[in-house]
Residue, then its C-alpha position, 0 to 999 in steps of 0.5 A: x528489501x522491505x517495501x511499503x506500497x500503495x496502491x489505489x482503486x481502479x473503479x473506486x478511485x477515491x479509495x487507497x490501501x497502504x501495506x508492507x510486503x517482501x515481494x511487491x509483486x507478488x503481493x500486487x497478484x494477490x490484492x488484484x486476485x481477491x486472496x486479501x479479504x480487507x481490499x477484495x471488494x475495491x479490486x481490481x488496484x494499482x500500484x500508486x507508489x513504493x518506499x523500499x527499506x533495508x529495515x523491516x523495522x524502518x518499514x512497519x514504523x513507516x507503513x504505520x505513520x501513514x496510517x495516520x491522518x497526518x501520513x495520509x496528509x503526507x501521502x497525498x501531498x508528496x506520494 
């Protein structure tokens, strides 16, 4: 299974992060451990929500539709 998740600051509650991980929990550690350069500095993070795919494609082609402004749109509305 392949899973796109979201995760949101605890301290720096306007600030959200979208990735894609095998182990959605294990990926959650390392985000909250600062092992990920890109999202140390707004740790520690919650999990907001996850949309799991049995396609690693499916998942990538997701993960980059909310990166954009419209899926950040989407996200906040719906997610």
């Amino acid at each position: 299974m392949n899973y796109v998740y979201i995760l949101k600051s605890l301290e720096h509650g306007e600030r959200y992060y979208v990735g894609i991980t095998a182990d959605l929990r294990a990926r959650l550690v390392k985000h909250n451990e600062n092992a990920v350069p890109h999202t140390a500095k707004y740790a520690p993070w919650a999990l907001k929500t996850y949309v799991a795919f049995s396609s690693r494609t499916q998942a990538f082609a997701f993960e980059k539709y909310l990166k954009t402004a419209s899926g950040r749109a989407f996200a906040k509305k719906r997610l």
